[in-house]
Backbone as JSON, one array per atom type, in Angstrom:
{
  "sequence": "XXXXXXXXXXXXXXXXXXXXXXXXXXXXXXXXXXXXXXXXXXXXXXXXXXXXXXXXXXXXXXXXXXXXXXX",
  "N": [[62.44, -3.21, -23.73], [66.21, -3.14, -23.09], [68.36, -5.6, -24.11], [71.76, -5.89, -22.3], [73.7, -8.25, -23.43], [74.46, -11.31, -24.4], [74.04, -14.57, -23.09], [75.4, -17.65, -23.23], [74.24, -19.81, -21.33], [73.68, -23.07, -20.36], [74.27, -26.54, -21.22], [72.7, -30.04, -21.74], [72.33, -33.69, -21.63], [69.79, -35.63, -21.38], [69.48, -38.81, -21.01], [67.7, -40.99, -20.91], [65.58, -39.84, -21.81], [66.8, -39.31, -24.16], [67.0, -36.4, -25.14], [68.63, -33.89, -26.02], [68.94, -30.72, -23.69], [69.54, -26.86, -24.71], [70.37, -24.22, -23.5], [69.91, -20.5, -22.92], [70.25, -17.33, -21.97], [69.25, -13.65, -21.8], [70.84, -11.53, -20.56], [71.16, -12.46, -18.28], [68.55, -12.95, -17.17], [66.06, -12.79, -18.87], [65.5, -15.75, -19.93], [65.83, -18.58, -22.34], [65.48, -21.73, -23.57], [66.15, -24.52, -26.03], [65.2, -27.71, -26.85], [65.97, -30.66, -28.17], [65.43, -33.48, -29.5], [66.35, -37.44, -30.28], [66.11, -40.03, -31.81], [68.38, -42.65, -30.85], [70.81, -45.0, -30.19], [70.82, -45.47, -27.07], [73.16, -47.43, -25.67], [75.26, -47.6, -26.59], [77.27, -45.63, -26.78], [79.94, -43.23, -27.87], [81.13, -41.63, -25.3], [82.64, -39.04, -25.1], [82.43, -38.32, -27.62], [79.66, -37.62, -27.91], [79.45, -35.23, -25.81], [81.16, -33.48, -27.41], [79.89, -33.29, -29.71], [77.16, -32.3, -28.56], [78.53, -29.48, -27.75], [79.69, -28.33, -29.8], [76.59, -28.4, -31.38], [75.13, -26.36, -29.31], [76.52, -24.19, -29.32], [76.39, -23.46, -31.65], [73.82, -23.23, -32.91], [73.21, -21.35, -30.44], [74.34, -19.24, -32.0], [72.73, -18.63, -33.93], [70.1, -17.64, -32.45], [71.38, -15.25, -30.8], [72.05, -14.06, -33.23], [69.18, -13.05, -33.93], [68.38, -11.4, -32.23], [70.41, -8.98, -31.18], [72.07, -7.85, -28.94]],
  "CA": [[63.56, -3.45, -22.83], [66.91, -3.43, -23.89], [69.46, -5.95, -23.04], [73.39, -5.73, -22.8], [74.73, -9.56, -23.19], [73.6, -12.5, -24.82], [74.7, -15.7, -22.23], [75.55, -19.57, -23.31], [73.81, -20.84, -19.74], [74.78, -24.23, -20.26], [73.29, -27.81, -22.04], [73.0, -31.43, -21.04], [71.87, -34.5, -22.21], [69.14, -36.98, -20.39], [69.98, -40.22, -21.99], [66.43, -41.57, -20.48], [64.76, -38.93, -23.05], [67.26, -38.78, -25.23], [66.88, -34.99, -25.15], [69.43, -32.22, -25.55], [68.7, -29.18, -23.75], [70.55, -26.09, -24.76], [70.19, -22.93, -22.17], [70.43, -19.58, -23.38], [69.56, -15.79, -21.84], [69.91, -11.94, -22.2], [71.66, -10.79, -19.22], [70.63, -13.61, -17.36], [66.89, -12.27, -17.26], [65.36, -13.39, -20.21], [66.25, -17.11, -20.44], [64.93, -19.77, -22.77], [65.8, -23.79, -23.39], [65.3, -25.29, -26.7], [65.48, -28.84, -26.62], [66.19, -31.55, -29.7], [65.19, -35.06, -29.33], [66.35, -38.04, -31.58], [66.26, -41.9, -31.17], [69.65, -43.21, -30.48], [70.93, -46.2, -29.39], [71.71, -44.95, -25.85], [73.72, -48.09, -24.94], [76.56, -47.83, -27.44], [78.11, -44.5, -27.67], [81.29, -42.92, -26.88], [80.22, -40.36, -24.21], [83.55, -38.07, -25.53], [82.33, -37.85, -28.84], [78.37, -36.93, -28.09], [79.76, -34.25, -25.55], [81.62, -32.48, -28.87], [78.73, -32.96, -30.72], [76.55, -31.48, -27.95], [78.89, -28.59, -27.36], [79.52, -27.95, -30.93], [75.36, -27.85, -31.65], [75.45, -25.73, -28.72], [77.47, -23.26, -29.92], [75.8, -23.34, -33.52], [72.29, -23.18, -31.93], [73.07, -20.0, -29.93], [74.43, -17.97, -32.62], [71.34, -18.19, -34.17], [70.02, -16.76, -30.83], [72.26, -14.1, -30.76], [71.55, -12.88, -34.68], [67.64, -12.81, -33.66], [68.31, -10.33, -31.46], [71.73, -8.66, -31.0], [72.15, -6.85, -27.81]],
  "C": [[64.79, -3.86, -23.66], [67.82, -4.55, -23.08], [70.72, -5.96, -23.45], [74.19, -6.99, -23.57], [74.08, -10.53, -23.48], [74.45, -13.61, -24.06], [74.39, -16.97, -23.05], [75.36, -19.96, -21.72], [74.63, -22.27, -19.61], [73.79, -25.24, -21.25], [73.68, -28.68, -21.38], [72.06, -32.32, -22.02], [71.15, -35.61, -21.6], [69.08, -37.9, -21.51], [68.52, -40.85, -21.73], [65.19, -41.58, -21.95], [65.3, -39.11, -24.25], [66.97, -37.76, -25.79], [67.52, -34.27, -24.92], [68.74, -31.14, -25.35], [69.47, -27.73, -23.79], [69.77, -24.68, -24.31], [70.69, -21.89, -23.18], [69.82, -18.52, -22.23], [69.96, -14.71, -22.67], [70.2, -11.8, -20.92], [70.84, -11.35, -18.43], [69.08, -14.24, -16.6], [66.26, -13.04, -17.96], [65.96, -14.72, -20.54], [65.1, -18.16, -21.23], [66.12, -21.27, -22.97], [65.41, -24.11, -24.87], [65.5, -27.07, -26.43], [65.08, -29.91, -28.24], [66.05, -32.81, -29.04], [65.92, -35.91, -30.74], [66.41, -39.05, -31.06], [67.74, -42.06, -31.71], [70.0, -44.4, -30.22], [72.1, -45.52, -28.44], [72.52, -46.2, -25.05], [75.34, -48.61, -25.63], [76.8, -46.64, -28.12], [79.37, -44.23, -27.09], [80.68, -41.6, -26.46], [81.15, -39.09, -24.71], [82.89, -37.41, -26.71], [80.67, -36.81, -28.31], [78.76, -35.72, -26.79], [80.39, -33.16, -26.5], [80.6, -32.25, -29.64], [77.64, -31.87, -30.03], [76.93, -29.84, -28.0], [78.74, -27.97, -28.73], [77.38, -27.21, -32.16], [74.69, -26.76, -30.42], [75.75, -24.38, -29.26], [76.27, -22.69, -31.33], [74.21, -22.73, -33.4], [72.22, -21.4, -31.43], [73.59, -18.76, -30.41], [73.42, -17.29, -33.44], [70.42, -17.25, -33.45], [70.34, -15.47, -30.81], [71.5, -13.07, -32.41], [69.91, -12.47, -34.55], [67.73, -11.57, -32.66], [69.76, -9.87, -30.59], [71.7, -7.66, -30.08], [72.96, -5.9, -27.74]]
}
């Protein structure tokens, strides 16, 4: 099966887990999740910054994605 379009779904961050999950598909079909854990101290961050960081490993994450299989 071929597909046309590699998608950035979306990511988030459960502060509980302390677990980013970053969303990917192929034409909205084929979707996977990886997810990164790390210990934090979730009671002293700036929420601005770990959204850049998120988005930015995000980003970085799903080009990898993309070169594994280029639609």
């Amino acid at each position: 099966m071929r597909y046309g379009s590699f998608v950035f779904e979306d990511y988030s961050f459960d502060e509980a887990k302390q677990e980013a999950s970053l969303r990917y598909s192929f034409d909205g079909q084929l979707s996977f999740e990886e997810k990164i854990s790390w210990n934090v101290d979730s009671t002293n961050y700036n929420p601005a910054i770990l959204e850049r960081a998120l988005f930015g490993l995000w980003l970085m994450c799903g080009v990898s994605y993309y070169k594994a299989y280029v639609p």
